[in-house]
N, C-alpha and C positions, 0 to 999 in steps of 0.2 A: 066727452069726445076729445076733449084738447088735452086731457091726460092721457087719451091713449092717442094719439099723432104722438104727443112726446116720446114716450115708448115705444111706435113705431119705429120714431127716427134712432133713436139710442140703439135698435137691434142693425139698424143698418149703415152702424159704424160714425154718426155724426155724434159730437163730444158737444159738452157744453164748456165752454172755456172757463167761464165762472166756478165750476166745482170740480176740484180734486176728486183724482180717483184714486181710492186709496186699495194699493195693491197688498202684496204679500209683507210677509215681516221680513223679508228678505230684501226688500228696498221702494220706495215709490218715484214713479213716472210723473211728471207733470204734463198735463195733456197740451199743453203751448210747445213743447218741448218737442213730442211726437210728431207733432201736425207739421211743425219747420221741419222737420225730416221729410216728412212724406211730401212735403211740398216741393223740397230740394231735388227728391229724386226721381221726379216726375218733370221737373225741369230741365230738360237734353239739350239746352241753349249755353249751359256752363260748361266748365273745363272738363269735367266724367264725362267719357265714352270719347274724347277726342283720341283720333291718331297722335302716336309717341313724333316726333321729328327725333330719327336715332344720329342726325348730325346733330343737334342741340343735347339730348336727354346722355348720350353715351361719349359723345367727343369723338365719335368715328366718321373716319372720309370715307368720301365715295368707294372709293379699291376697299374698304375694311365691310364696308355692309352689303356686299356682292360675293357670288359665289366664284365667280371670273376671276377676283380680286385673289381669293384662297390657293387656286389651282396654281396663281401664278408666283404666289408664296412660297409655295412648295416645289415648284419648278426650279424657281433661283438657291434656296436650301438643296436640293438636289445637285446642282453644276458647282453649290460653293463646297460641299462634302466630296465631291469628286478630287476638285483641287486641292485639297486638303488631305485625301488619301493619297495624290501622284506627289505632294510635296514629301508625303513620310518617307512614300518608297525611294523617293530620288535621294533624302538623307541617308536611310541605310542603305541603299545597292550602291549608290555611286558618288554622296560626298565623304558620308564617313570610313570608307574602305582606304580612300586617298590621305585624308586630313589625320583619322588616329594613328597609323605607323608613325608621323614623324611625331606626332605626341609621344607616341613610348620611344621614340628612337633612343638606343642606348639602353633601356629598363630590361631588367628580367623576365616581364611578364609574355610567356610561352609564345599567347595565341600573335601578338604582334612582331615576333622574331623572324625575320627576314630569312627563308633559306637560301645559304650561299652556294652558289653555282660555279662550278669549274670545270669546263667545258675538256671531256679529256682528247677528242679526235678531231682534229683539221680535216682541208679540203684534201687530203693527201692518203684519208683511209675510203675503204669501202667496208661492206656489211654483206657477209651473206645469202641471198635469198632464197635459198632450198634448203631441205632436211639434212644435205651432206653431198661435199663435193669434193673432186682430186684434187691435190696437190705435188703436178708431176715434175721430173726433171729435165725435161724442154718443153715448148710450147707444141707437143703434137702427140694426139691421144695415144699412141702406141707406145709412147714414153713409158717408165720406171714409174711406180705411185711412191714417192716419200711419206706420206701421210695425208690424212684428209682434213675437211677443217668444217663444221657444221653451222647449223639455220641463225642468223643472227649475231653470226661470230664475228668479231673486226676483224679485218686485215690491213697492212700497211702498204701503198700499192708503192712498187719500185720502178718499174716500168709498164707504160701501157698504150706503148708505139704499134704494136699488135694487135689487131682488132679480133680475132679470136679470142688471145689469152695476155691475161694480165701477171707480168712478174709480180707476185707477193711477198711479205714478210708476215707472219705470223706474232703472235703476240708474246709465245715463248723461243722464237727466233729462228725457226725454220722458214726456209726461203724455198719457195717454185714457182710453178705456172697453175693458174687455175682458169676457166672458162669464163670470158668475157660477161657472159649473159648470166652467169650464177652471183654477179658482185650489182651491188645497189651502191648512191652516193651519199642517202640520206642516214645519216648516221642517229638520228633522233632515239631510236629504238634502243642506242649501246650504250646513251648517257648516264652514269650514274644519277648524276645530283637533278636530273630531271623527272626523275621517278621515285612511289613510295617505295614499292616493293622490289626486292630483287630476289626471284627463282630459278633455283638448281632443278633440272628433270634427273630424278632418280630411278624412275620406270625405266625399264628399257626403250621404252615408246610412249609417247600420251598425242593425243589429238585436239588441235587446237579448230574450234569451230566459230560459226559467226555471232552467235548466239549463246547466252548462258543453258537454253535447252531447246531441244530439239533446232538445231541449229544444224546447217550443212560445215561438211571440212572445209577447212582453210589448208591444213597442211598438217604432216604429220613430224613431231620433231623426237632427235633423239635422246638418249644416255647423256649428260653432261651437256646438253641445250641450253645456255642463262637465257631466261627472258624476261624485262620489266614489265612492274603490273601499278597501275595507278588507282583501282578499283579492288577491294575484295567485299567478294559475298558469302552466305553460308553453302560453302563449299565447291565455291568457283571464286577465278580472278579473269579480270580482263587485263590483256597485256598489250604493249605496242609489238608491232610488227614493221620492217624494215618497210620502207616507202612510205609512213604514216600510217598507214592501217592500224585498227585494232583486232581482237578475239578473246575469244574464249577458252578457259582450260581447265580440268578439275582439278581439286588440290590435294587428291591422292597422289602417291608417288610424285609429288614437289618438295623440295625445303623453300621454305622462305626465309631470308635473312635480310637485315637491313643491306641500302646501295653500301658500296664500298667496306661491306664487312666480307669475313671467311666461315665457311663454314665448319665446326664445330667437328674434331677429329674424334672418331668412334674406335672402340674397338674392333678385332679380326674378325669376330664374326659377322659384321654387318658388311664388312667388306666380301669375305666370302658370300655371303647370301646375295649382293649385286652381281656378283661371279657367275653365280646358280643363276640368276635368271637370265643370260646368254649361254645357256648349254643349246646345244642343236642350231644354232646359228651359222650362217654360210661362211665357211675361211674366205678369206679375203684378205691378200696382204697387205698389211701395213694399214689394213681398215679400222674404223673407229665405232663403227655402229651394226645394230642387229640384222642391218640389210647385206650388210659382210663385215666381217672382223678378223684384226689380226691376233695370237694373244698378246702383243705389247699394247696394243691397242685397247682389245679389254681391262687390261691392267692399267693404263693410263686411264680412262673415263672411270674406271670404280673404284680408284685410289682418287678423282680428285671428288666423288661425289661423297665421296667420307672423310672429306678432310683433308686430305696430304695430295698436293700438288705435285702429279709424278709424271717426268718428261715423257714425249709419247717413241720415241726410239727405244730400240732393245740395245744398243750402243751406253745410251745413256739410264737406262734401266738396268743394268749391269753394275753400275756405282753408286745405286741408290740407298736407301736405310742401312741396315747394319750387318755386315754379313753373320755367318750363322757356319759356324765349325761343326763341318763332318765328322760323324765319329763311325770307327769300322771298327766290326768285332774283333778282337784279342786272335782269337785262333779261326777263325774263318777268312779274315778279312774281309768280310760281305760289310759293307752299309747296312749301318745303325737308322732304319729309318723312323724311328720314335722319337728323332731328333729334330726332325723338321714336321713343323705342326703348322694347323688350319692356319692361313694366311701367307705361308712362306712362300718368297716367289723361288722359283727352280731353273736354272738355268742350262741346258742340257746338250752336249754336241749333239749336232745334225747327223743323219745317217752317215756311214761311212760314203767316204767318195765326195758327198755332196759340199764337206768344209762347213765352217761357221758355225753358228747356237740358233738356237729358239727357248722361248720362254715356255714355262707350265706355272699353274699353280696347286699351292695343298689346301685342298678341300677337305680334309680328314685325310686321319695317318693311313699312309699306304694309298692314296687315291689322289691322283693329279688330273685337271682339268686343263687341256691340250689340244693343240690340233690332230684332227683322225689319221691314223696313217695312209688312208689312202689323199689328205690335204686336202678335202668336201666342208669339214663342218670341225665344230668347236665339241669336244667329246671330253666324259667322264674316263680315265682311265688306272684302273689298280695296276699295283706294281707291287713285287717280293723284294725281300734284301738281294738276292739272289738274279735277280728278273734283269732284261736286257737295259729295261728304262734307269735300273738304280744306278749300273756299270756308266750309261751316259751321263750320271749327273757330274755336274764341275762345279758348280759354288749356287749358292742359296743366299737368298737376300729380305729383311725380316723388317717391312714398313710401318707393320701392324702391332700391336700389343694384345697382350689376350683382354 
């Protein structure tokens, strides 16, 4: 009976301390060994299972073992990255824009080169503000027109004790009266060295709007119009406009050339083909543009949109390029007119009775572009050796080259 209690107890886990138990060939257990284990971990009055103290065990404060503590971590990193970004932008928008010029002052290098400014018009011009206005010989519209002067043009004012109209001076030195309300004071618009761009209109017209598209008119300017442009796009500029304003323009029918350069002198035929597109245009004397035109007039704006700066008087058109020697046949004495070719300007007396000249031009041999005879419009007209027109001519003047 007391062999089997022993037995009993052995199934139900009590050890005799006195005998080893001899386990695997893999290692043996001392049952003293076991027992302090299981004695250990049945004891919950020791340091296992206690709470961590995470200000002792990690070295973290209060604010470090709270979620309060995080948010407001990230708060302050938030306002200190802010400042951080308003200090870059203030470096480059607004210290280093001031501080690197005088660094390179003096150096070659492009981007830091100061453009020089030299302000060409005083308090003493005005500018423009319409597509085209008279330029008469006294202050009262029934006056004589000497010439007109167009949108953005300077003028030099000489007197302007007259509140209707102001005496002017023109740029190439014709003096009259033009209409008070057609001249502006702010000359910003006619500065060179204040603008990238400078545009010639070589259209007979372009339309200048508020918008690079679908934009309403601002204005419409003519033939020989300069306007700056400080903007360009694919296939628009924006340009200033007298009073500050800006606009829009397409840059068909432009040249663009740098400020204070000239335009690039072409051959006759490109001069002719500006000629061509003011055929049917309303005469107009002494007018400059397709709203009316004289031909000195046309020949002045299409001689300087190609190049050659040609007075706007048929007085002074008269002495201009090179003349061109009449040759008359041997036994007829009719005019040789295979002598006067595309570009040549023609000089021709006036009807009998009436005195004076008027100009034409050769548009192709035997063909002059002229005032209509009945003095309506700008007209294509042939002429024979023989023909009335040829008998008028009296000298020929040759600004063009082929």
């Amino acid at each position: 009976m007391k062999k089997s209690s022993e037995q009993s107890s052995s199934k139900k886990g009590g050890l005799r301390p006195d005998k080893p138990y001899e386990g695997t060939d893999k290692g043996i257990r001392h049952v003293e060994d076991a027992a302090s284990f299981l004695n250990e971990a049945a004891d919950l009055s020791g340091d296992y299972g206690k709470a961590e103290d995470m200000y002792d065990m990690w070295g973290l404060g209060k604010r470090d073992a709270t979620v309060a503590s995080k948010g407001r971590h990230m708060l302050i990193r938030f306002i200190a990255a802010i400042l951080v970004t308003g200090l870059i932008i203030t470096a480059i928008f607004v210290i280093l824009p001031k501080t690197l010029p005088d660094l390179f002052r003096g150096t070659n290098i492009e981007l830091f080169v100061e453009r020089s400014v030299n302000l060409e018009y005083d308090e003493s011009y005005r500018v423009v503000s319409v597509s085209v206005t008279n330029v008469l010989e006294r202050p009262d519209i029934t006056s004589d027109r000497i010439t007109q002067v167009l949108y953005n043009e300077p003028v030099k004012v000489l007197d302007s004790s007259d509140p209707e109209y102001t005496l002017i001076r023109t740029t190439d030195g014709i003096e009259g009266y033009v209409k008070t309300v057609d001249l502006i004071a702010d000359t910003s618009s006619v500065e060179p060295d204040l603008h990238e761009y400078m545009l010639v209109i070589s259209d007979s017209s372009k339309n200048v709007m508020t918008h690079a598209s679908q934009g309403t008119l601002i204005t419409q300017v003519m033939m020989n119009t300069v306007l700056y442009a400080d903007v360009k796009r694919d296939g628009v500029y924006q340009v200033s406009l007298p009073g500050g304003d800006t606009g829009w323009i397409g840059s068909s029918g432009v040249i663009e050339i740098e400020p204070r350069s000239s335009i690039e002198v072409v051959s006759s035929r490109y001069f002719v083909s500006s000629a061509l597109s003011l055929v049917n245009a309303m005469y107009f004397e002494n007018g400059i543009s397709k709203q009316g035109i004289s031909m000195n007039g046309l020949i002045y704006v299409c001689s300087c949109v190609n190049g050659i700066v040609m007075p706007r008087t048929l007085e002074d058109q008269m002495e201009a390029g090179t003349a061109v020697p009449l040759e008359y046949d041997a036994v007829t004495g009719d005019l040789m007119i295979e002598s006067i070719i595309p570009g040549d300007i023609v000089f021709l007396s006036s009807n009998v009775g009436s005195g004076g000249y008027e100009a034409a031009l050769c548009t192709d041999t035997g063909t002059l572009l002229m005032r209509s005879p009945a003095g309506t419009t700008i007209r294509l007209r042939e002429f024979t050796a023989d023909s009335d027109l040829a008998s008028r001519i009296v000298s020929v003047r040759r600004v063009f080259s082929d």
